[in-house]
C-alpha positions as CSV (number, residue, x, y, z in Angstrom):
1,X,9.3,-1.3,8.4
2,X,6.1,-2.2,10.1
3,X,5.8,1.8,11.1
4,X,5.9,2.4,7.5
5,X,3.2,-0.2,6.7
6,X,0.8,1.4,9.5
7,X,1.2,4.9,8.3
8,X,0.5,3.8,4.5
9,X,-2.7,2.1,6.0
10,X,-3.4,5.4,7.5
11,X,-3.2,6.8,4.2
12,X,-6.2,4.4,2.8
13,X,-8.1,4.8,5.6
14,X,-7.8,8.7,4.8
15,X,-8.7,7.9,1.2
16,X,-11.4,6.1,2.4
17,X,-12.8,8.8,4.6
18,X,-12.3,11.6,2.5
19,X,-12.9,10.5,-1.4
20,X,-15.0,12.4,-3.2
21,X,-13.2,15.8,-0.8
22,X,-10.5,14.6,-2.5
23,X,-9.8,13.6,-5.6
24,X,-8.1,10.7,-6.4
25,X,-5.5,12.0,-8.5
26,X,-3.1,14.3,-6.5
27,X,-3.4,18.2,-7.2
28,X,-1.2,20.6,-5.1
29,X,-4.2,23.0,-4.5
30,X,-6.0,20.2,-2.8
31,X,-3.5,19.6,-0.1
32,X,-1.0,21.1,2.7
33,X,1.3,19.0,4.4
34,X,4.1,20.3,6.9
35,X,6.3,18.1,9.1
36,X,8.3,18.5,11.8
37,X,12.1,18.4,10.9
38,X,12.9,15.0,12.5
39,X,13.7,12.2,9.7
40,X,10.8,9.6,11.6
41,X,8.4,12.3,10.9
42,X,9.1,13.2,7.7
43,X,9.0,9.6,6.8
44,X,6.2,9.0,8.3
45,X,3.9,11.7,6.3
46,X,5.9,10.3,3.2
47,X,4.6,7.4,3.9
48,X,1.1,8.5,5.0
49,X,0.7,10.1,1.5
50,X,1.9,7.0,-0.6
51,X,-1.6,5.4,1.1
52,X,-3.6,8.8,1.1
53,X,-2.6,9.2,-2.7
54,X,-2.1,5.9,-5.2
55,X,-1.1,7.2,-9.0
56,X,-3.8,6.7,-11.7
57,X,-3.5,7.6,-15.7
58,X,-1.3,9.8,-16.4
59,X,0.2,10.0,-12.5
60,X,1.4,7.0,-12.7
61,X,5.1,7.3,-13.9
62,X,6.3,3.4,-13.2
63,X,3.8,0.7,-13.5
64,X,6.3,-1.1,-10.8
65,X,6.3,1.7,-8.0
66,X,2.5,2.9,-7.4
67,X,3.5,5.7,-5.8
68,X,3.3,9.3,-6.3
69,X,5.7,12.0,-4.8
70,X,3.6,14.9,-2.6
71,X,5.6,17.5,-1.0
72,X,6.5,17.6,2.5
73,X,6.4,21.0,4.1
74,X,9.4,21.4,6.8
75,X,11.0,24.1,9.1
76,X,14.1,23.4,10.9
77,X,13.6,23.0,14.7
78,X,15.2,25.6,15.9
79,X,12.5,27.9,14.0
80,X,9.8,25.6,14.1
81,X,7.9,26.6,17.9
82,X,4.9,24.8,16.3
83,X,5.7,21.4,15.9
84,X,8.9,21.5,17.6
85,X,8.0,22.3,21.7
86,X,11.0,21.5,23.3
87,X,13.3,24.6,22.4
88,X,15.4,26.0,24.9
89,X,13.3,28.1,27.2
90,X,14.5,29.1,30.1
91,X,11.8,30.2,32.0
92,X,9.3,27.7,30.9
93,X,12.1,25.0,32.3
94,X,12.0,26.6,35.8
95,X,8.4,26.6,35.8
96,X,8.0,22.7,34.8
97,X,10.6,22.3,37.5
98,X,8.9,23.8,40.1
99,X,5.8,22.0,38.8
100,X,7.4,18.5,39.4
101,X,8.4,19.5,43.2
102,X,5.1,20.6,44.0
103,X,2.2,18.5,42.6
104,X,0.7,16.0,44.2
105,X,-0.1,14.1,41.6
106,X,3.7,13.3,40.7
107,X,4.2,12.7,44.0
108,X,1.1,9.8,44.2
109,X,3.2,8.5,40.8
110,X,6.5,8.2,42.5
111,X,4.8,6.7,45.9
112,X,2.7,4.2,44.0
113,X,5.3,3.1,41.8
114,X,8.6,3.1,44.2
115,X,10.0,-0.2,44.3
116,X,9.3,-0.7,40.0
117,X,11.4,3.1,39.7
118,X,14.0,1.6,42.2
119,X,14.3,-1.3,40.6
120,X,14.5,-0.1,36.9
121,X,17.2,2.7,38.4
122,X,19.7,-0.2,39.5
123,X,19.2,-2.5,36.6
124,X,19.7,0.1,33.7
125,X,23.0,1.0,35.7
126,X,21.6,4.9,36.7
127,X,22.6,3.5,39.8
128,X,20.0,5.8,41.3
129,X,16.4,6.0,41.8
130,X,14.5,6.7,38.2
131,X,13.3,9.9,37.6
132,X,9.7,10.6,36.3
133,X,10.0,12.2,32.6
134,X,13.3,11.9,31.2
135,X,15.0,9.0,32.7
136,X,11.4,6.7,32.6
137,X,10.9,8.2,28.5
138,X,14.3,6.9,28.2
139,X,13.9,3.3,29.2
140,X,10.2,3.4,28.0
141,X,10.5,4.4,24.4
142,X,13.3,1.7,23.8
143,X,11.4,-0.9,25.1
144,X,8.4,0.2,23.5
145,X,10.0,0.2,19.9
146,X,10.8,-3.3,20.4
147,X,7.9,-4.5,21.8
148,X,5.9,-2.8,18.7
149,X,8.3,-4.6,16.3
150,X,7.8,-7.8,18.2
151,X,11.3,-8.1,19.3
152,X,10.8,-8.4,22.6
153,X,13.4,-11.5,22.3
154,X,16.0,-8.4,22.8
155,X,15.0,-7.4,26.2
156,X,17.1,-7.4,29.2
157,X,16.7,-10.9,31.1
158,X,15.4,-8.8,34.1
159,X,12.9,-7.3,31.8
160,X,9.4,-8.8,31.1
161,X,5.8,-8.3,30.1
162,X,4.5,-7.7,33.9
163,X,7.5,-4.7,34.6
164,X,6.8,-3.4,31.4
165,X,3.0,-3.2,31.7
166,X,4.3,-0.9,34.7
167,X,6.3,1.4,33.1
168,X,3.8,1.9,30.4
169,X,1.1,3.1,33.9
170,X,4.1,5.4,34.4
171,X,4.8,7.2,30.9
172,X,1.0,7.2,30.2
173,X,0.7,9.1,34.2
174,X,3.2,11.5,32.7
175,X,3.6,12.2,29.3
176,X,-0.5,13.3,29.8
177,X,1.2,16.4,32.2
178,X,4.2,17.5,30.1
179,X,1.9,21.3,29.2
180,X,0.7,20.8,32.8
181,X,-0.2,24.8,33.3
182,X,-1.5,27.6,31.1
183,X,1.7,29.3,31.5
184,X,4.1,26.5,30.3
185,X,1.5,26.5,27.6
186,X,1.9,30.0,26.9
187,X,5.8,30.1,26.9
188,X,6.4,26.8,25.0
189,X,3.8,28.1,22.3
190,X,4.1,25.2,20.4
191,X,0.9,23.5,20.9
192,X,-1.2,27.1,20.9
193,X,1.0,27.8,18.1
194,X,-0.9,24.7,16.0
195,X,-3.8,25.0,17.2
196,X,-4.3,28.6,16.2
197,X,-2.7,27.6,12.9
198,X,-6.0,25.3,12.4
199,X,-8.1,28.0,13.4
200,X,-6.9,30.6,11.6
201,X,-7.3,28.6,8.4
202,X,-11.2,27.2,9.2
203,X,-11.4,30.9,9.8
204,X,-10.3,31.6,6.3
205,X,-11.9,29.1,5.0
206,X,-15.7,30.2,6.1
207,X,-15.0,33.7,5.0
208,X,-12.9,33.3,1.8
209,X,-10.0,35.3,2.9
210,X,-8.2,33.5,0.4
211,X,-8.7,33.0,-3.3
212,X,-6.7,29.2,-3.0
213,X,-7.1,27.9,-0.1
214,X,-6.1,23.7,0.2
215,X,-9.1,21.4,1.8
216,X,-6.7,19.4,3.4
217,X,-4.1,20.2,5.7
218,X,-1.9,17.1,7.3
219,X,0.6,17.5,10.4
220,X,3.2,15.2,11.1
221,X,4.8,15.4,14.0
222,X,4.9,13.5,17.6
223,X,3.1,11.9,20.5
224,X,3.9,14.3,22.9
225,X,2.3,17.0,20.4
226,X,-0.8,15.4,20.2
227,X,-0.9,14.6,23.7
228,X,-0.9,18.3,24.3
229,X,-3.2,19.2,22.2
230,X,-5.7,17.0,23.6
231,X,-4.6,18.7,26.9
232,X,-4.9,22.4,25.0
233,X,-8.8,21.2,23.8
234,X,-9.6,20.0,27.3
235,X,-10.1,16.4,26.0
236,X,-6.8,14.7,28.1
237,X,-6.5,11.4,27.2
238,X,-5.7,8.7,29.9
239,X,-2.6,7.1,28.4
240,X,0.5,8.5,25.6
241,X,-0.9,8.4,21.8
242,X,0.2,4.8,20.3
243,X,2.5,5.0,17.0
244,X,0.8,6.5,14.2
245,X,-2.1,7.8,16.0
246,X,-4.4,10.7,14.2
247,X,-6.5,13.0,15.4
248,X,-8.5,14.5,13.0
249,X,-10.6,18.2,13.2
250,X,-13.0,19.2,11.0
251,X,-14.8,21.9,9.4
252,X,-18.0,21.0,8.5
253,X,-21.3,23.3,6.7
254,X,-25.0,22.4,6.8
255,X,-27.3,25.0,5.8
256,X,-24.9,27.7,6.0
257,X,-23.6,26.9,9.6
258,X,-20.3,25.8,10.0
259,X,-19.1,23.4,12.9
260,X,-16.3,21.9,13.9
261,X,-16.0,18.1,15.0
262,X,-13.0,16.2,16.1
């Protein structure tokens, strides 16, 4: 549960930052939230909201649970091109394809990290060389998850801190190129998708468009979406994002000026 824990820390830290914007008790006017339709995600905004907002007076239904119950936005997958980038897209496959046989820079990865892909190929039983993306997420995100609940007791005997330090180069090299050009951008939507979602309602917000408009809108979804969204706002980050990981954009007013920070 300790992914739980860190996303109900998240939440304080979010009360911490934002009380007084906020209020304490939780108003539905006040706040947006909208998941992806993946159960880890869902939870994980659940969770985020327990810490974000505690129960007081007459919010707090059960003296033993101090936890109140905020609803969780969510669109299936299959019609959810914002938080939900990988739908079937033809074209926007060939494209990353043809990406991956001609850059140079996944061709430095695969040189510079030969023997470890090799190795890791024979020793997962691919019985073949490991291939950047899939197959290295694959063994990565396994080995990650129990290295982050500190079970590292249930690797693989061939496995250890030195390979996996390794790997990790290798996801972090990739995972930072997975919206590598404005056209897979463009086709897989997603990430333009959310980011012209937050736009659209700072927009809003600075000209009233709206007679209720919430102060607070939360996304949950995954690394690889805000890994792209660094990569949309031209601010690519050298490694994947960690578990729970935030970014945070705001709108801010001084003497009638609004600005945005992130």
């Amino acid at each position: 549960m300790k992914g739980v824990r860190e996303q109900y820390e998240l939440g304080k830290y979010l009360r911490q930052r934002y009380d007084g914007f906020l209020s304490k008790a939780y108003h539905a006017s006040q706040i947006y939230v909208r998941s992806s339709s993946f159960n880890r995600a869902i939870m994980s905004a659940s969770a985020n909201m327990a810490g974000l907002f505690e129960p007081e007076g007459d919010q707090l239904w059960n003296k033993q649970i101090r936890w109140q119950p905020v609803p969780i936005q969510v669109v299936p997958k299959e019609n959810d091109p914002m938080l939900w980038t990988k739908r079937p897209c033809p074209a926007a496959t060939q494209l990353f394809e043809d990406f991956k046989k001609s850059s140079s820079d996944l061709r430095r990865i695969e040189q510079k990290y030969a023997r470890l892909l090799t190795f890791l190929g024979q020793k997962t039983g691919l019985n073949r060389t490991l291939q950047l993306y899939n197959d290295v997420y694959d063994v990565f995100d396994l080995l990650n998850c129990q290295r982050f609940h500190k079970k590292t007791q249930s690797w693989p005997k061939w496995m250890n801190v030195t390979i996996f330090k390794e790997l990790a180069e290798v996801y972090d090299s990739t995972v930072t190129m997975t919206f590598p050009t404005f056209e897979i951008q463009r086709l897989r939507g997603g990430i333009r998708l959310l980011l012209g979602d937050i736009l659209s309602r700072m927009r809003n917000q600075t000209l009233h468009l709206q007679n209720k408009i919430a102060k607070f809108y939360a996304y949950s979804a995954h690394d690889s979406t805000i890994a792209a969204l660094f990569n949309n706002l031209g601010a690519m980050q050298p490694h994947a994002p960690p578990y729970a990981a935030l970014l945070m954009i705001e709108l801010h007013q001084i003497n009638n000026q609004h600005f945005v920070e992130a």
